[in-house]
VODO-909766 format. One line per field, with one value per residue (C-alpha): residue in one letter; residue number from 1; x, y, z. Coordinates in nm, 2 decimals, m for minus. Example, Ala and Ser with C-alpha at 12.3 -4.5 7.8 and 13.67 -1.06 7.14 Angstrom:
! residues 2
residu (A | S)
num (1 | 2)
xx (1.23 | 1.37)
yy (m0.45 | m0.11)
zz (0.78 | 0.71)
This chain:
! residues 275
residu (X | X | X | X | X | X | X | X | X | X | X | X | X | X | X | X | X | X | X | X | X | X | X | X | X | X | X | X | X | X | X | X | X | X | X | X | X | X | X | X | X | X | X | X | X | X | X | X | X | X | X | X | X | X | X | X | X | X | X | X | X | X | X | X | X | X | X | X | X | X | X | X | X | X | X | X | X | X | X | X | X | X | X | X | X | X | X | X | X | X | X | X | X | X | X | X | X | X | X | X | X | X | X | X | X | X | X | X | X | X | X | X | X | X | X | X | X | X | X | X | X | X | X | X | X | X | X | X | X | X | X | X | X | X | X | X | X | X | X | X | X | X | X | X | X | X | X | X | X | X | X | X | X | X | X | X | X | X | X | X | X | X | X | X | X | X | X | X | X | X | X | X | X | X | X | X | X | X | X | X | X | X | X | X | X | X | X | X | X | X | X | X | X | X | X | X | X | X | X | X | X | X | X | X | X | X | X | X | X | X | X | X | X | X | X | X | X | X | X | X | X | X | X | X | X | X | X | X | X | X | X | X | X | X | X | X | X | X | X | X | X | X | X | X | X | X | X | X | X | X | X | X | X | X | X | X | X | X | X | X | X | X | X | X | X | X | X | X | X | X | X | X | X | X | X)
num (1 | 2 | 3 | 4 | 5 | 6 | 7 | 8 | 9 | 10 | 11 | 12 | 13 | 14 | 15 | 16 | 17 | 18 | 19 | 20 | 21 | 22 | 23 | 24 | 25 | 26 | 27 | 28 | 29 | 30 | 31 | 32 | 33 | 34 | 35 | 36 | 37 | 38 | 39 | 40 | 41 | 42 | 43 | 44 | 45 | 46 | 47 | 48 | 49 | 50 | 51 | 52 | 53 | 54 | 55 | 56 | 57 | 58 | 59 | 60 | 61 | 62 | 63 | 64 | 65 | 66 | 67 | 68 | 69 | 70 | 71 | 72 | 73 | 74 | 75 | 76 | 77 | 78 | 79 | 80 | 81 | 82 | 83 | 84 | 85 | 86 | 87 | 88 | 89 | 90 | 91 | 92 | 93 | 94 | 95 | 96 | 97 | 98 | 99 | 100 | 101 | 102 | 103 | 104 | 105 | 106 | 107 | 108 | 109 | 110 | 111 | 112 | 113 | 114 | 115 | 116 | 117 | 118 | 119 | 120 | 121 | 122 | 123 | 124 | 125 | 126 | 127 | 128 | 129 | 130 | 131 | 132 | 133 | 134 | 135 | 136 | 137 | 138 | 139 | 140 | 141 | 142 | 143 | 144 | 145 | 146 | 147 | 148 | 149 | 150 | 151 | 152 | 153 | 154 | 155 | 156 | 157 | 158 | 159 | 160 | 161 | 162 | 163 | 164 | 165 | 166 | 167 | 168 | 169 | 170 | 171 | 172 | 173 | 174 | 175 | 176 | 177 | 178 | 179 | 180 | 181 | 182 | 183 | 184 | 185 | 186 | 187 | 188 | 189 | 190 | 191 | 192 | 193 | 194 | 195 | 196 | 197 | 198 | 199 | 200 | 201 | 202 | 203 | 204 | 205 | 206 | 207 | 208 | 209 | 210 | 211 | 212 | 213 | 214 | 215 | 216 | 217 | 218 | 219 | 220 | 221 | 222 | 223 | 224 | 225 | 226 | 227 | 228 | 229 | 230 | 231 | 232 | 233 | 234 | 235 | 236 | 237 | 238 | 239 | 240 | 241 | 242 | 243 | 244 | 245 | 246 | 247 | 248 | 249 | 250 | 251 | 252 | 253 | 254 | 255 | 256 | 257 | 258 | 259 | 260 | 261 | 262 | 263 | 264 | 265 | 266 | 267 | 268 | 269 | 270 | 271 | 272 | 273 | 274 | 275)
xx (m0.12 | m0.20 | 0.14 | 0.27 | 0.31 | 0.09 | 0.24 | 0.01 | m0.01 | 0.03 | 0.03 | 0.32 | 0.39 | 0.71 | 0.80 | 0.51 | 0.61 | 0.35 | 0.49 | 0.40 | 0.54 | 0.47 | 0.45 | 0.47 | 0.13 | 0.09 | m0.16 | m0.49 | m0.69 | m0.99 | m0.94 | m1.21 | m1.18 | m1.40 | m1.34 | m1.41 | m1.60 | m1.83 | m1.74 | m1.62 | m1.44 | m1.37 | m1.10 | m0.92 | m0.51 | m0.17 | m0.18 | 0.15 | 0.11 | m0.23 | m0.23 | m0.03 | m0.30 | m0.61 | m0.49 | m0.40 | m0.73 | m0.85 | m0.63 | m0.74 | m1.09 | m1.04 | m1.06 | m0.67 | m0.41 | m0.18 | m0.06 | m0.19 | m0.58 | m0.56 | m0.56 | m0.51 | m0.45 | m0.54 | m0.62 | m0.97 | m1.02 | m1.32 | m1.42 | m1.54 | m1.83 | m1.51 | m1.40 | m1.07 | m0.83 | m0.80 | m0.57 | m0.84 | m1.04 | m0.88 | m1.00 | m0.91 | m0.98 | m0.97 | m0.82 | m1.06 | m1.21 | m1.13 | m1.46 | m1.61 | m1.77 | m2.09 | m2.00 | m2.37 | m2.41 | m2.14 | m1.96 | m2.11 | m1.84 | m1.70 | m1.41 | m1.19 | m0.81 | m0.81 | m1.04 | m1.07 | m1.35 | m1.62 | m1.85 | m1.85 | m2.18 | m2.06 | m1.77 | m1.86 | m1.81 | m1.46 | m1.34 | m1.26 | m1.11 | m0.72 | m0.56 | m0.28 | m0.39 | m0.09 | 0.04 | 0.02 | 0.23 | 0.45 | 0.83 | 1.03 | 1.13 | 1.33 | 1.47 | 1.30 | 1.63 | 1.55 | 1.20 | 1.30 | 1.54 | 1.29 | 1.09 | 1.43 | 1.46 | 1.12 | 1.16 | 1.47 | 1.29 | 1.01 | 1.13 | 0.79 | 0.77 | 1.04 | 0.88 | 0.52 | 0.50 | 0.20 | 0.19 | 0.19 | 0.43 | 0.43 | 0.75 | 0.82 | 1.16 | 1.27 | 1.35 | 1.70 | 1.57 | 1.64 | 1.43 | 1.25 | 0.94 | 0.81 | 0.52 | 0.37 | 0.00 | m0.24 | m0.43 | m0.20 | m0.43 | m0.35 | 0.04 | 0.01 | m0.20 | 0.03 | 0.30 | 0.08 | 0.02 | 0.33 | 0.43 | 0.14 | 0.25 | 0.57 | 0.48 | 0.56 | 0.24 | 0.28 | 0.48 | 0.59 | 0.87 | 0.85 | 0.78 | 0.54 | 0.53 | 0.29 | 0.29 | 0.07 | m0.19 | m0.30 | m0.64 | m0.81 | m0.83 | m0.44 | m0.43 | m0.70 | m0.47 | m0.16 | m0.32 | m0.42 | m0.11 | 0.06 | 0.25 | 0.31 | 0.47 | 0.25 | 0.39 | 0.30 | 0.43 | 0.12 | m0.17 | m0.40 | m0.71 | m0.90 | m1.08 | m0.72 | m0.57 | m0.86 | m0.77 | m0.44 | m0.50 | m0.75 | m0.50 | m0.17 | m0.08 | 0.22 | 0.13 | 0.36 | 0.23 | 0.38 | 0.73 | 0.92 | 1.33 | 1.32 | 1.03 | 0.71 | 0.42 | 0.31 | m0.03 | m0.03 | 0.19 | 0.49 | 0.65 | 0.84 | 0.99 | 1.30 | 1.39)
yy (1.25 | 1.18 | 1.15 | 0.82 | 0.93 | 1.21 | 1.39 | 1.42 | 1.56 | 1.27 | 1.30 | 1.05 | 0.86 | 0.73 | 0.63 | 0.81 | 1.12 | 1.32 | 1.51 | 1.65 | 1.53 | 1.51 | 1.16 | 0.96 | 0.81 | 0.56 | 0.78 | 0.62 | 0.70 | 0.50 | 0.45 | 0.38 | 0.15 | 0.18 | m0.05 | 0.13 | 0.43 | 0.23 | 0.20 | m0.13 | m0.13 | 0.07 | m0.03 | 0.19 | 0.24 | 0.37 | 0.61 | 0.50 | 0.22 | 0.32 | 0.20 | m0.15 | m0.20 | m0.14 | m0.37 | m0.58 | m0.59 | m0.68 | m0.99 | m1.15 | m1.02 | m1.27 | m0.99 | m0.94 | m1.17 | m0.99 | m0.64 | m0.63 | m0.63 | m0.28 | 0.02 | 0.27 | 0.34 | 0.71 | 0.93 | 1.02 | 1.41 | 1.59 | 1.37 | 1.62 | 1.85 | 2.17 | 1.93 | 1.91 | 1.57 | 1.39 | 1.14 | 0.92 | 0.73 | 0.56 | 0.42 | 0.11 | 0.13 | m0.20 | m0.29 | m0.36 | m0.72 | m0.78 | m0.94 | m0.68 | m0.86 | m0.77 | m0.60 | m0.53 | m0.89 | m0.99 | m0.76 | m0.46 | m0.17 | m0.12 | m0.27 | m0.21 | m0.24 | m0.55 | m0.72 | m0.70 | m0.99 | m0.85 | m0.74 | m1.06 | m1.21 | m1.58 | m1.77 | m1.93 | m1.60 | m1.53 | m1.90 | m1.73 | m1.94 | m1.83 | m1.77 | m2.00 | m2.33 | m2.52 | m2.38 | m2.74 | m2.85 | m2.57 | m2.78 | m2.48 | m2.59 | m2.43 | m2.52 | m2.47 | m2.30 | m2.06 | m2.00 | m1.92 | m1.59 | m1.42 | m1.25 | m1.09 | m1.01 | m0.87 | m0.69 | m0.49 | m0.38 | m0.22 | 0.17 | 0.31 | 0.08 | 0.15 | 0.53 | 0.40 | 0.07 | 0.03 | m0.08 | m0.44 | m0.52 | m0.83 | m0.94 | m1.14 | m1.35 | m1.59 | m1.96 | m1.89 | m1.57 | m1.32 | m1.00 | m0.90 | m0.62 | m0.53 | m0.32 | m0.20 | m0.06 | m0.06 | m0.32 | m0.71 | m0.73 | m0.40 | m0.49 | m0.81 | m0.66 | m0.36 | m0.68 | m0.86 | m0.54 | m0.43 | m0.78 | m0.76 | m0.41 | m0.52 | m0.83 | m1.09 | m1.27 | m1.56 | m1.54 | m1.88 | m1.99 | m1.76 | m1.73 | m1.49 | m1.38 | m1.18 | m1.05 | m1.15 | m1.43 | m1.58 | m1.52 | m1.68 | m1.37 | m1.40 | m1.74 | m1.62 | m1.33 | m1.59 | m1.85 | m1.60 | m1.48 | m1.82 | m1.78 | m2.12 | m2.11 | m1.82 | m1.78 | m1.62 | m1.48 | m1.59 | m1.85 | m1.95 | m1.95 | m2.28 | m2.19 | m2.05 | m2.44 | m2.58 | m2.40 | m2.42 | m2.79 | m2.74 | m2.55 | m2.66 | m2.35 | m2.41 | m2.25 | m2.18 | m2.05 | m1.96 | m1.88 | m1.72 | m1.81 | m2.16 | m2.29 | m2.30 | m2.49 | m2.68 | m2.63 | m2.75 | m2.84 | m2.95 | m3.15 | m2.81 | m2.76 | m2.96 | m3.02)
zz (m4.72 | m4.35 | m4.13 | m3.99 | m3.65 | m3.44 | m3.11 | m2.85 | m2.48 | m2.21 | m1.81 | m1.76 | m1.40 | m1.33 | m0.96 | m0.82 | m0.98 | m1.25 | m1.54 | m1.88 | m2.18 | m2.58 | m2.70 | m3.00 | m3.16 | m3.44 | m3.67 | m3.78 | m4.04 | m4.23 | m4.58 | m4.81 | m5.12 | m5.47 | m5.77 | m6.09 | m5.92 | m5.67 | m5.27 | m5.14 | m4.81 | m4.59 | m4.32 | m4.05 | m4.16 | m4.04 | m4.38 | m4.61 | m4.94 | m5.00 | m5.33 | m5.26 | m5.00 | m5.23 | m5.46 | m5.22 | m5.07 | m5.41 | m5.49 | m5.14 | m5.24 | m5.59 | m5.76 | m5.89 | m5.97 | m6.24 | m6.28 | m6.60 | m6.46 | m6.32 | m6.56 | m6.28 | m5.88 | m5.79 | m5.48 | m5.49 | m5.54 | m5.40 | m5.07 | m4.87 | m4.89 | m4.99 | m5.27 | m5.07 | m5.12 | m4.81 | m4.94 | m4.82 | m5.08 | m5.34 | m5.62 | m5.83 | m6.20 | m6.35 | m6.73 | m6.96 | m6.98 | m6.59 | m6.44 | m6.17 | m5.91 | m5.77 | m5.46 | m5.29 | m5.19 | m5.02 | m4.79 | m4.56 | m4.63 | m4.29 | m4.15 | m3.84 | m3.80 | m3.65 | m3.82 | m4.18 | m4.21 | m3.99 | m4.27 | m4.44 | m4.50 | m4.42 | m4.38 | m4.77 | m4.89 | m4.82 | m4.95 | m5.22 | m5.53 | m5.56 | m5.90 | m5.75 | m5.75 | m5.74 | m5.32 | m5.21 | m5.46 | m5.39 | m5.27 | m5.05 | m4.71 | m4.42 | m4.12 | m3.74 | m3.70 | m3.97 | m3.90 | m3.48 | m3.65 | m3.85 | m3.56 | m3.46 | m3.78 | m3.86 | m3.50 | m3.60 | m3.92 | m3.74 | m3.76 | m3.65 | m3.36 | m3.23 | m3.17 | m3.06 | m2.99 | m3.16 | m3.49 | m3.62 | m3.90 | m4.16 | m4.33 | m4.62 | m4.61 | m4.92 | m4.80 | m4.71 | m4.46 | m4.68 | m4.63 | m4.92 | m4.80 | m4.45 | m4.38 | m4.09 | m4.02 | m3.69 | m3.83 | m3.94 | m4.26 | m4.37 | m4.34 | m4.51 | m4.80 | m4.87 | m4.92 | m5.13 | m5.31 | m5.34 | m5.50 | m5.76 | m5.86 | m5.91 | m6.10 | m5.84 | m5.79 | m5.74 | m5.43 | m5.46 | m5.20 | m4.96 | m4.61 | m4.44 | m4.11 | m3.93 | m3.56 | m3.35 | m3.44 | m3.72 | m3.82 | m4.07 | m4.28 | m4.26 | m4.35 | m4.68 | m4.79 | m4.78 | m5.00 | m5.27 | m5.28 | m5.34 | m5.06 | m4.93 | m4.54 | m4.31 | m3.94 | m3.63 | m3.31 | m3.14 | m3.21 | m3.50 | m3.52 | m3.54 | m3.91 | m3.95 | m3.93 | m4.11 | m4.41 | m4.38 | m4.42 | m4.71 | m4.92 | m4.87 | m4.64 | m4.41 | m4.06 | m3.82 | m3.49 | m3.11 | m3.29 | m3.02 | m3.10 | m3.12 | m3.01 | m3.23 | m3.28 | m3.66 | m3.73 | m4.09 | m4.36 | m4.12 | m4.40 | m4.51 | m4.21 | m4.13 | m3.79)
């Protein structure tokens, strides 16, 4: 298993002064994905919740919604030309009778840690139809107050930041602000699908009055991985996307963007946030 954190040698100037020092790097590593055998994805990732990440890749994908449609999670043995494990290829096996989707078509296998949508063939293709329907109908609210102490919150969770300042993190809170997962990776897709994995492994899917909160923006891969999740109220440190807000509206999504202690903008769904 690749390690969270990597020293490395860095010529460090402080006050016009030049000195040698270790420092502290987020690790990166590229992970690739197979459903039932075959390659699907592959996305650079801070290593850590492989498997929560594969499968939750897979229910933003359309492809999961229950714990009970995968048979098995497992490391991929013999992935280099010595037949050595790199802890770097997993592969989802799924239970019987769960629909495999045909997986030439659609998506081009690489993606980067920041953007988990750039092998999509179109923007059709990744309006995938979630096995939550019902997010609009969903009734949680909070208050602006609320929603202005989660970064904070979501800040003082971040242990590996703290050493290399450069990881993002995503958090889910309950509606009162309790903190129920956090995860943190180089790329914000990567967090927020080891979440949504973590909840389907644990049988939590739907993740029906909750909050999520990424850092950053909001993309509208983001805004895709929340609504397939059920998760009704997604929020940003920093701004949506415009397709990000249009599907927001299309679905029911709450978004929540700019939220720096109480200040925030409403991009969608404001009538669950009470002022």
């Amino acid at each position: 298993m690749g390690r969270v954190t990597e020293r490395r040698r860095v010529v460090r100037i402080r006050n016009g002064t030049a000195g040698v020092r270790p420092d502290t790097l987020v690790a990166e590593e590229p992970l690739e994905i197979r459903l039932n055998g075959r390659p699907l994805a592959i996305t650079m990732r801070t290593p850590g919740d492989d498997f929560a990440l594969a499968v939750g890749f897979l229910v933003s994908e359309g492809v999961l919604g229950r714990t009970e449609d995968v048979q098995a999670v497992t490391y991929c043995e013999g992935a280099t030309e010595d037949g050595s494990n790199t802890y770097n290829v997993v592969n989802v096996q799924l239970a019987a009778g769960v629909p495999v989707p045909d997986i030439t078509l659609e998506r081009n296998v690489y993606t980067t840690s920041s953007c988990g949508l750039c092998g999509k063939a179109s923007l059709d293709a990744v309006r995938t139809a979630t096995r939550f329907p019902g997010l609009a109908d969903d009734p949680v609210r909070v208050t602006a107050r609320l929603l202005g102490e989660l970064p904070d919150r979501l800040r003082a969770a971040q242990k590996v930041f703290d050493r290399t300042g450069g990881l993002h993190a995503a958090a889910l809170f309950s509606a009162d602000g309790e903190l129920i997962d956090v995860r943190e990776d180089v790329g914000r897709h990567n967090a927020v699908d080891k979440i949504v994995g973590r909840a389907l492994q644990a049988g939590r899917l739907p993740l029906a009055g909750s909050v999520l909160l990424v850092s950053g923006r909001a993309s509208f891969e983001l805004a895709q991985k929340a609504v397939m999740a059920g998760i009704p109220i997604l929020a940003a440190v920093s701004a949506p996307s415009s397709l990000a807000v249009d599907l927001a509206l299309e679905s029911g999504l709450t978004l929540v963007g700019f939220l720096r202690g109480g200040d925030m903008n409403i991009y969608a769904g404001e009538d669950r946030i009470g002022y």
